[in-house]
ZAMI-479191 format. One record per residue: x, y, z of N, C-alpha, C in turn. Coordinates in pm, whole numbers, padded with zeros to 5 digits, always signed. Layout:
N
XYZXYZXYZ ...
//
This chain:
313
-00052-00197-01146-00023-00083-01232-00012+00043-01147 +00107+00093-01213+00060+00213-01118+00075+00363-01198 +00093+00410-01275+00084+00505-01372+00026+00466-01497 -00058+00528-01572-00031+00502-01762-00078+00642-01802 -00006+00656-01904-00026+00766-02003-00079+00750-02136 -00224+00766-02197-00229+00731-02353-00188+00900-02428 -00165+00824-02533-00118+00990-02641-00152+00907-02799 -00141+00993-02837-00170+00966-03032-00055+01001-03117 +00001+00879-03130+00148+00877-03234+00108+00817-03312 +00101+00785-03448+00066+00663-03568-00062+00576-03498 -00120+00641-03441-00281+00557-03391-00261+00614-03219 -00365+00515-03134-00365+00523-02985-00232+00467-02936 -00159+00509-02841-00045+00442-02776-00058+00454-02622 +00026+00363-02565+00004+00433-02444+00114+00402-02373 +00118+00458-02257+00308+00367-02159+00216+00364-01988 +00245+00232-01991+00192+00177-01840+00319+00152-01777 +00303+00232-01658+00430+00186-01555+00373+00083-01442 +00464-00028-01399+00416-00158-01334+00508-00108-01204 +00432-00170-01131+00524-00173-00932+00677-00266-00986 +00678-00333-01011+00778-00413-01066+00818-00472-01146 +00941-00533-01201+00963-00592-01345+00889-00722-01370 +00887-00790-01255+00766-00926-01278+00619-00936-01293 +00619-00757-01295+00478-00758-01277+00451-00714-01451 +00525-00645-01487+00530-00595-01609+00571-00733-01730 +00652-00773-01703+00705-00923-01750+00558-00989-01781 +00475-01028-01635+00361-01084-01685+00254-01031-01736 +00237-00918-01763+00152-00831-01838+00183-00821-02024 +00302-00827-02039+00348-00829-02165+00328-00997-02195 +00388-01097-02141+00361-01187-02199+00211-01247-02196 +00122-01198-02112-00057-01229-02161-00069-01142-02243 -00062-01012-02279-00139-00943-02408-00045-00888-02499 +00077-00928-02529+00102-00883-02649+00084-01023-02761 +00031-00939-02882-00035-01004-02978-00165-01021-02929 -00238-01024-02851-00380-01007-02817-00477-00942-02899 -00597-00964-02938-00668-00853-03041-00757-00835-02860 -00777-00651-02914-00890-00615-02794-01037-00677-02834 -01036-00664-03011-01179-00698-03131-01145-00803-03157 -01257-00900-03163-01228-01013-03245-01181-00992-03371 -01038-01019-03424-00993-01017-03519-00928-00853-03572 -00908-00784-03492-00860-00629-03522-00798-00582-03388 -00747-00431-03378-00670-00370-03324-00571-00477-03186 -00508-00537-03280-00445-00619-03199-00306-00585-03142 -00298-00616-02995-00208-00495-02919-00045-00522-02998 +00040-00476-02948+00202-00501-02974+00252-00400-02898 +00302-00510-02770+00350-00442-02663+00499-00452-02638 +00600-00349-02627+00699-00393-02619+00793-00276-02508 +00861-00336-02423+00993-00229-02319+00978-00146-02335 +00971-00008-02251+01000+00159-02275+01098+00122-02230 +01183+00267-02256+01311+00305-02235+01299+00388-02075 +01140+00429-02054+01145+00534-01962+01145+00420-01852 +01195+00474-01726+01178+00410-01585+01079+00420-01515 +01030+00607-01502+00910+00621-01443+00810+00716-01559 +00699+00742-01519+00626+00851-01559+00569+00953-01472 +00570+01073-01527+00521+01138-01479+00424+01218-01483 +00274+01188-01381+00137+01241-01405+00104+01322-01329 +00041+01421-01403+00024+01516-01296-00140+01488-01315 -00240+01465-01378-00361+01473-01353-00406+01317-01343 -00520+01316-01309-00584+01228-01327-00719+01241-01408 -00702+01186-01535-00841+01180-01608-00834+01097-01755 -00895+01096-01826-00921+00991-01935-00792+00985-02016 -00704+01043-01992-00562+01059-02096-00472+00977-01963 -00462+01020-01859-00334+01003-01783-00393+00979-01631 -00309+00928-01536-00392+00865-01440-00267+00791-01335 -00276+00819-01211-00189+00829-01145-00212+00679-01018 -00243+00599-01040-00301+00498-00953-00257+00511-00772 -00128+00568-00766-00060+00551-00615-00139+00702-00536 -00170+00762-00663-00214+00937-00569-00298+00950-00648 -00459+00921-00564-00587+00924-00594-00580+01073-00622 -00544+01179-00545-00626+01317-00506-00519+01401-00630 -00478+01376-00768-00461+01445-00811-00566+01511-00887 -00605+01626-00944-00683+01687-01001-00703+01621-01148 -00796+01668-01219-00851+01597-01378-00753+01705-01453 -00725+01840-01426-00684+01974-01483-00612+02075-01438 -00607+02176-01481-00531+02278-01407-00639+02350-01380 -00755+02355-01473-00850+02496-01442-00931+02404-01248 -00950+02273-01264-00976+02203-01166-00893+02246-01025 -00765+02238-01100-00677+02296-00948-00676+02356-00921 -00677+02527-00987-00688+02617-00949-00815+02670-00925 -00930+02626-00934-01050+02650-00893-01090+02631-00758 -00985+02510-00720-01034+02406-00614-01185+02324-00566 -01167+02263-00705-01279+02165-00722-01236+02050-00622 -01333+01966-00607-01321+01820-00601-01290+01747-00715 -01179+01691-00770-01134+01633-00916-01233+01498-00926 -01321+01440-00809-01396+01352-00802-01561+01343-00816 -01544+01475-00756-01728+01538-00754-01764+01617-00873 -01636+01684-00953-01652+01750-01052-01548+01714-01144 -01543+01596-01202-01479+01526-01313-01495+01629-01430 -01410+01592-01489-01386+01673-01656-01511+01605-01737 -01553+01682-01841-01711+01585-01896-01624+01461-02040 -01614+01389-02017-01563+01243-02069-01503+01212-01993 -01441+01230-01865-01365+01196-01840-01403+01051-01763 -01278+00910-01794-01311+00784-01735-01361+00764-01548 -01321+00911-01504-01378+00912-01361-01553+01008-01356 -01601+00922-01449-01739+01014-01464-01839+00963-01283 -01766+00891-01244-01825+00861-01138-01740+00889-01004 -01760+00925-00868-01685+00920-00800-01598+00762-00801 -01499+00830-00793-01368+00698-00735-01281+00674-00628 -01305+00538-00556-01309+00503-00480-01124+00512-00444 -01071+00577-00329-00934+00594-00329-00823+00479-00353 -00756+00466-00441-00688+00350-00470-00565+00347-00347 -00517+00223-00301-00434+00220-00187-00277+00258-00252 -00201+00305-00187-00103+00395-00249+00020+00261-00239 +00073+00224-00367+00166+00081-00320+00300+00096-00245 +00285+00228-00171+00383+00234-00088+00335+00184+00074 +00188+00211+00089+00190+00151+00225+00140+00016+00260 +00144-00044+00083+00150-00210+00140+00150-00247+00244 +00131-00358+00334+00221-00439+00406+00255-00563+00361 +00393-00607+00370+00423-00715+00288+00347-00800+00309 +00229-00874+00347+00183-00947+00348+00071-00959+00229 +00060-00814+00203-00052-00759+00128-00040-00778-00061 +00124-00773-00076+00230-00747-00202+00153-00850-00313 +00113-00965-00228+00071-01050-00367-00033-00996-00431 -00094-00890-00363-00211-00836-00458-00156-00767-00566 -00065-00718-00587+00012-00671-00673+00092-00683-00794 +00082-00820-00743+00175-00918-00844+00155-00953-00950 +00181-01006-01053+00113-01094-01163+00002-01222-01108 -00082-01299-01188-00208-01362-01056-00095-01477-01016 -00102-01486-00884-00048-01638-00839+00056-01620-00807 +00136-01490-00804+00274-01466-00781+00266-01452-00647 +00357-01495-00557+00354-01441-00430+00458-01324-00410 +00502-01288-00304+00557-01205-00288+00728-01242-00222 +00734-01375-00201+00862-01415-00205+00970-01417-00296 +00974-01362-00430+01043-01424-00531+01020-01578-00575 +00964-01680-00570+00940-01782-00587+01052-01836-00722 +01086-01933-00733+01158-01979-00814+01119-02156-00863 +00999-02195-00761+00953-02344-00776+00820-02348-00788 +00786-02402-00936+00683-02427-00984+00621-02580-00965 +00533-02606-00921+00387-02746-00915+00333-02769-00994 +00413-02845-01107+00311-02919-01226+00227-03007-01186 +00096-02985-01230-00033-03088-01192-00037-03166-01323 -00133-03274-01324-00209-03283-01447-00105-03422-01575 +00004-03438-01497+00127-03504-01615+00071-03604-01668 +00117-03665-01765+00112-03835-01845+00178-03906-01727 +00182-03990-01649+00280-04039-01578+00324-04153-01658 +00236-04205-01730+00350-04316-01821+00432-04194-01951 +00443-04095-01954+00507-04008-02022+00624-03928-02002 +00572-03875-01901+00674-03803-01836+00780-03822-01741 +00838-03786-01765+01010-03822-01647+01087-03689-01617 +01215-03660-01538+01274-03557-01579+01350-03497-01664 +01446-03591-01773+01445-03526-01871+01358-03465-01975 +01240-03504-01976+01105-03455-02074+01080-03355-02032 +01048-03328-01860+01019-03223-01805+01107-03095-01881 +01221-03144-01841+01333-03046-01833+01318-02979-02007 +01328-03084-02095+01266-03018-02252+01150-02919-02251 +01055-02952-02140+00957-02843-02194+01004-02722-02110 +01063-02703-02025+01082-02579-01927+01199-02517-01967 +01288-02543-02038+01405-02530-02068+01463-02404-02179 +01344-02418-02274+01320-02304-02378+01293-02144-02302 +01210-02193-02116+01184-02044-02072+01255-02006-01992 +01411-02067-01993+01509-02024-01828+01613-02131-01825 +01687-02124-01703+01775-02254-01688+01712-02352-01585 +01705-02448-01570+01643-02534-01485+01739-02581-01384 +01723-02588-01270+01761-02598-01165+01771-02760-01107 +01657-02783-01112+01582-02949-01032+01480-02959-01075 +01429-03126-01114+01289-03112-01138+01277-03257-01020 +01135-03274-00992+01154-03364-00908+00992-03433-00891 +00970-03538-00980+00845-03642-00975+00788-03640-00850 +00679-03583-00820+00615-03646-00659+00553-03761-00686 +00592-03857-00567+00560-03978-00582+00451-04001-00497 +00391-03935-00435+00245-03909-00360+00166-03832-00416 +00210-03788-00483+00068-03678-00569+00138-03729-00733 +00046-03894-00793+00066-03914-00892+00052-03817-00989 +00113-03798-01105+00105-03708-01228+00138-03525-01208 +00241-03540-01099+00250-03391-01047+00412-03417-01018 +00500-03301-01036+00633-03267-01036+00635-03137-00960 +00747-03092-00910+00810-02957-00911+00916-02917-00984 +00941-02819-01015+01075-02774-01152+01092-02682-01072 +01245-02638-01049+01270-02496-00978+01370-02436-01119 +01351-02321-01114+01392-02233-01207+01503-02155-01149 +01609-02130-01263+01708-02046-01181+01702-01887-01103 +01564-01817-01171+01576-01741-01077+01357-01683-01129 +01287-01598-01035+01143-01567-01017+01140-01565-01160 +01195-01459-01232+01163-01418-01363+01126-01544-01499 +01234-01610-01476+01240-01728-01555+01143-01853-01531 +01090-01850-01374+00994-01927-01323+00809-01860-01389 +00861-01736-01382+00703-01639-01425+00683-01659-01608 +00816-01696-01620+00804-01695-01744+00734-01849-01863 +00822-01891-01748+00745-02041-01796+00633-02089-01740 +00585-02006-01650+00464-02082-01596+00384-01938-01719 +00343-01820-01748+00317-01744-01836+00280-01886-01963 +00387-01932-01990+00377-01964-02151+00307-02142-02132 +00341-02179-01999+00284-02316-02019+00145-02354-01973 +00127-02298-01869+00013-02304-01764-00134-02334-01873 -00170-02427-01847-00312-02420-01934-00278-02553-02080 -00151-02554-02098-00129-02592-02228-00201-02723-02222 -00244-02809-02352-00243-02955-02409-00156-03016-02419 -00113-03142-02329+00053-03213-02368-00036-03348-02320 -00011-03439-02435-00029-03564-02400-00209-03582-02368 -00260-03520-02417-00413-03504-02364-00493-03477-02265 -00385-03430-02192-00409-03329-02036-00419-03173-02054 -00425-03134-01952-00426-02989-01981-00307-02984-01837 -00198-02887-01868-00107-02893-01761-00218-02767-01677 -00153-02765-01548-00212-02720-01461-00041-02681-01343 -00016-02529-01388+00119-02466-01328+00095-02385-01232 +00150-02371-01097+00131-02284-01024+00245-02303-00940 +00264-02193-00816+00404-02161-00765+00356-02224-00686 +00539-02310-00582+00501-02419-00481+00526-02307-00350 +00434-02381-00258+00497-02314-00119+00681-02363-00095 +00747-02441-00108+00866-02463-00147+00983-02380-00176 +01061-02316-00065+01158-02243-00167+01249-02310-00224 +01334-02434-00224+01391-02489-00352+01396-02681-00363 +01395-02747-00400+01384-02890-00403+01511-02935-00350 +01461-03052-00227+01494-03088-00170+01526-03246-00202 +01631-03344-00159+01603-03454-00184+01575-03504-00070 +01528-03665-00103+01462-03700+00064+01488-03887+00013 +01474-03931+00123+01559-04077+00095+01435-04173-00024 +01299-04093-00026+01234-04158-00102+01240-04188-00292 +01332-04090-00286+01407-04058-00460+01446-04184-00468 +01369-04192-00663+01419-04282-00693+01533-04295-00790 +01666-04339-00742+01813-04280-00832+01812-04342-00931 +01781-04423-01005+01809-04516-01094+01787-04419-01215 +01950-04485-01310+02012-04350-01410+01948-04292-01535 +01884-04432-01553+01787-04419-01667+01676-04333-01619 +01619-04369-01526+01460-04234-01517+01458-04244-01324 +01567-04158-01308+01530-04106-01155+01414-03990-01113 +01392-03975-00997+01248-03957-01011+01314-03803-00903 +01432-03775-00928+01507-03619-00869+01648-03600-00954 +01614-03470-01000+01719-03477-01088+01832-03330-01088 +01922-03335-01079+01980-03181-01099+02039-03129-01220 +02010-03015-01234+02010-03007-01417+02102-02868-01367 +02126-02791-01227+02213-02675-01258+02393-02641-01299 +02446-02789-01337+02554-02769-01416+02530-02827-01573 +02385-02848-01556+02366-02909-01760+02394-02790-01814 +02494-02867-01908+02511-02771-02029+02414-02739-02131 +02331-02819-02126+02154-02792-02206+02111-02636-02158 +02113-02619-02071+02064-02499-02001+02098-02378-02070 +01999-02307-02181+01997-02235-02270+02085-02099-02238 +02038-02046-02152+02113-01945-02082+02217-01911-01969 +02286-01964-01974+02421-02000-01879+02510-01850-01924 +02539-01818-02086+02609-01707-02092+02547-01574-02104 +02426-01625-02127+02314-01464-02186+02228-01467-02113 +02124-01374-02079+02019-01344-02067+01891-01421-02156 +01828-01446-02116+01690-01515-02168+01709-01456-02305 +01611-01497-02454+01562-01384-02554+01547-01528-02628 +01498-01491-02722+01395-01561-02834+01301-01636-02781 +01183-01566-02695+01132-01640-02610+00975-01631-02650 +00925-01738-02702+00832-01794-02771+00719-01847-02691 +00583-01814-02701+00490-01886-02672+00475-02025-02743 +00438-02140-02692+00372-02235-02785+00302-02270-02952 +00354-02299-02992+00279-02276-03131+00286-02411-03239 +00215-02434-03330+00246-02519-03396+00382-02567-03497 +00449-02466-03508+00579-02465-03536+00726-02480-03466 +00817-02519-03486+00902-02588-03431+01031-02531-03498 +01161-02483-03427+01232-02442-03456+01345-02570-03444 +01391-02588-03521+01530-02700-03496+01706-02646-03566 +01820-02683-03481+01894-02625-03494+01981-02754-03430 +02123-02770-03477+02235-02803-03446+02224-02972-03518 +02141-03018-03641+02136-03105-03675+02250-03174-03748 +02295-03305-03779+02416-03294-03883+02405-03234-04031 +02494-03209-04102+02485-03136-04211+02497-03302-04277 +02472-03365-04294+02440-03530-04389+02314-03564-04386 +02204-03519-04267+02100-03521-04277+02029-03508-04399 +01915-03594-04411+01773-03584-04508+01660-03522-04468 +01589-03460-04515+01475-03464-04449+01404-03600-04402 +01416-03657-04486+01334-03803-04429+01429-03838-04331 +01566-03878-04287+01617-03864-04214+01569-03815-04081 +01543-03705-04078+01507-03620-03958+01364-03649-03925 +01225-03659-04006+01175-03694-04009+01160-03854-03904 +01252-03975-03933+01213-04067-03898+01338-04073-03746 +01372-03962-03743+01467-03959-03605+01365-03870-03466 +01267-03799-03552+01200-03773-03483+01083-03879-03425 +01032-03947-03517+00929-04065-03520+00979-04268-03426 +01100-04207-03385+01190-04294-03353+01196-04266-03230 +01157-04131-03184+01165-04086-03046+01013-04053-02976 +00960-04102-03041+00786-04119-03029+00682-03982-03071 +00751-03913-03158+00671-03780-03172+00578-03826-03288 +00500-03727-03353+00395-03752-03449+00497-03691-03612 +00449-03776-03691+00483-03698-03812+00449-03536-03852 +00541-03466-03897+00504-03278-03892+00470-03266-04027 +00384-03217-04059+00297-03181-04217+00402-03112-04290 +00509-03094-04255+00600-03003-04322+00715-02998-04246 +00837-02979-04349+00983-02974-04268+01082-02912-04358 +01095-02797-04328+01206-02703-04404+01309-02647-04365 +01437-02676-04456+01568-02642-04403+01639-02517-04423 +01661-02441-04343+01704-02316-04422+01788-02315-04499 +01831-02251-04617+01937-02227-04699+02005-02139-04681 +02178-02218-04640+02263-02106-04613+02303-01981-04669 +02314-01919-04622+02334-01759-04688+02513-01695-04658 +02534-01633-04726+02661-01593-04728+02711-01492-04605 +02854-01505-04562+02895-01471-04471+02955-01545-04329 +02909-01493-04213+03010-01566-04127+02917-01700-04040 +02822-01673-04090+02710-01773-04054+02755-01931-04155 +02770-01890-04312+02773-01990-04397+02794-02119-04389 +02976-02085-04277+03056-02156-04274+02940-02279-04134 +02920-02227-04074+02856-02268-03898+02723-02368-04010 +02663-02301-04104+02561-02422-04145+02616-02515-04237 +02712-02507-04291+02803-02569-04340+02865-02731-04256 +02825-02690-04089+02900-02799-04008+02767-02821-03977 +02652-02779-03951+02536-02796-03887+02378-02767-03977 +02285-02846-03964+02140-02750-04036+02093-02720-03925 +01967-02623-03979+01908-02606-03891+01723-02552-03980 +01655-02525-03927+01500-02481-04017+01396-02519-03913 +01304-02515-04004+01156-02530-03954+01057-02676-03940 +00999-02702-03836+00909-02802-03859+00766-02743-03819 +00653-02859-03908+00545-02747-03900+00486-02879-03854 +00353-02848-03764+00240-02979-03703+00101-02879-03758 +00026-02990-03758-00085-02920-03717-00148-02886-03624 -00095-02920-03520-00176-02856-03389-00034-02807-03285 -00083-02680-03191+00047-02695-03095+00068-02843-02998 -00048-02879-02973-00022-02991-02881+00072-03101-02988 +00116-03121-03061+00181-03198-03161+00303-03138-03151 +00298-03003-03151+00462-02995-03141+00508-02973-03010 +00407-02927-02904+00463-02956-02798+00498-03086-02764 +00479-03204-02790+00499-03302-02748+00630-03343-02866 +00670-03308-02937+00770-03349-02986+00889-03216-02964 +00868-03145-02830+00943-03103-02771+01019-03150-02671 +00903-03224-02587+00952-03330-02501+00983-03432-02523 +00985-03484-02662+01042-03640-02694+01167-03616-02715 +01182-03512-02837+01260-03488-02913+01382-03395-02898 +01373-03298-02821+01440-03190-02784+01573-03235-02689 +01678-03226-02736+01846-03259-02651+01886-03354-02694 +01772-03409-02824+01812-03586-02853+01918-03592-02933 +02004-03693-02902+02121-03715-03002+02073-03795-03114 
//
């Protein structure tokens, strides 16, 4: 972090400026929707428009992280206090503070302190899944669960470190993003376990196993699956017990869908609702296609009928 400003618009607000967009990226996706109280003032964090901010003091409102020695005030500055020895009375520097390092004289070696946790300072784009089903998982499954946060690049089974893969992502952001939303999750009764590889991109090596049905290296950067090929990332969802489905046939049943899902090894969903088309230029598009909601009771239930189910014809 390196600036924030709080002010009082319709309650407390505030605007935090980040060293960088990945750093800010992973800050928004851990706490927005977050309660600070169990069960109350729960955050909703979303893009400024501004690029930088600008602080001139340092004290319980505003706060300058790169330039320790700004003053708490003006009567402070022009007095020529110590803004440290003689803090404003509330103010969050009621104690001396210790000079924060200014993120301009980094040395790159230093940058990952900076980062979101675990980020290095390379741009990284290849993530180390630990923790897999190995009678479960393959690379198209992989590729279903990573696929919702970026375009996927390669995923690639290590065959020496049973129940562990690498996925490279098309570019840091999209890699921060899916390791953000997956890292930690329940799939298959594991807990995944995501972190960035020393690796800058996957390699093949004569030990791949090609065979078409479930090769164990795969390249996914001309799949047309790959959500974002014409746009930019967006509708980008944490995990949840709900399930979005789209591009189904319009002859479909629910029971239908239901047992097309159950056919592909997922769990039955406590609920399955189709949207009703609405008028206009959409009408015609659900007219050729459905699309709606499926509900589980747990996320680990619908995550896993993400990976069964997801690209299936």
């Amino acid at each position: 972090v390196r600036r924030i400003v709080i002010f009082h618009k319709n309650g407390v607000q505030a605007l935090a400026e980040f060293d960088s967009p990945r750093s800010a990226l992973g800050a928004k996706m851990s706490l927005d929707g977050k309660d600070i109280y169990d069960g109350c003032c729960t955050l909703k964090i979303a893009f400024s428009k501004i690029d930088m901010l600008n602080v001139r003091f340092n004290n319980d409102k505003t706060c300058d992280f790169t330039n320790p020695n700004l003053p708490p005030s003006d009567r402070a500055m022009h007095a020529g206090l110590d803004p440290y020895t003689h803090p404003p009375m509330g103010s969050m520097f009621s104690q001396p503070v210790p000079p924060y390092p200014s993120l301009f004289a980094q040395r790159p070696h230093d940058m990952n302190l900076l980062s979101p946790i675990g980020v290095p300072s390379s741009e990284p784009t290849v993530l180390i899944v630990y923790n897999l089903d190995e009678m479960a998982m393959m690379c198209d499954r992989l590729f279903n669960l990573f696929c919702p946060y970026g375009n996927v690049m390669k995923i690639k089974l290590l065959l020496n470190k049973k129940g562990s893969a690498l996925v490279q992502m098309q570019d840091a952001t999209m890699a921060n993003t899916a390791l953000m939303n997956l890292n930690q999750k329940a799939l298959f009764g594991r807990t995944l376990e995501i972190h960035y590889s020393k690796h800058p991109c996957i390699t093949d090596s004569s030990r791949d196993v090609s065979s078409e049905e479930n090769p164990t290296c795969k390249d996914y950067s001309a799949s047309s699956l790959n959500r974002f090929l014409r746009s930019p990332p967006r509708h980008i969802y944490r995990p949840t017990s709900v399930l979005h489905f789209a591009n189904a046939p319009p002859e479909i049943t629910e029971q239908g869908l239901i047992q097309h899902l159950v056919s592909a090894g997922a769990a039955v969903p406590t609920q399955l609702r189709f949207f009703v088309p609405t008028a206009g230029a959409s009408a015609s598009y659900e007219r050729k296609t459905r699309s709606g909601l499926i509900y589980y009771s747990d996320q680990q239930a619908a995550m896993e009928t993400i990976v069964l189910a997801n690209n299936l014809r």
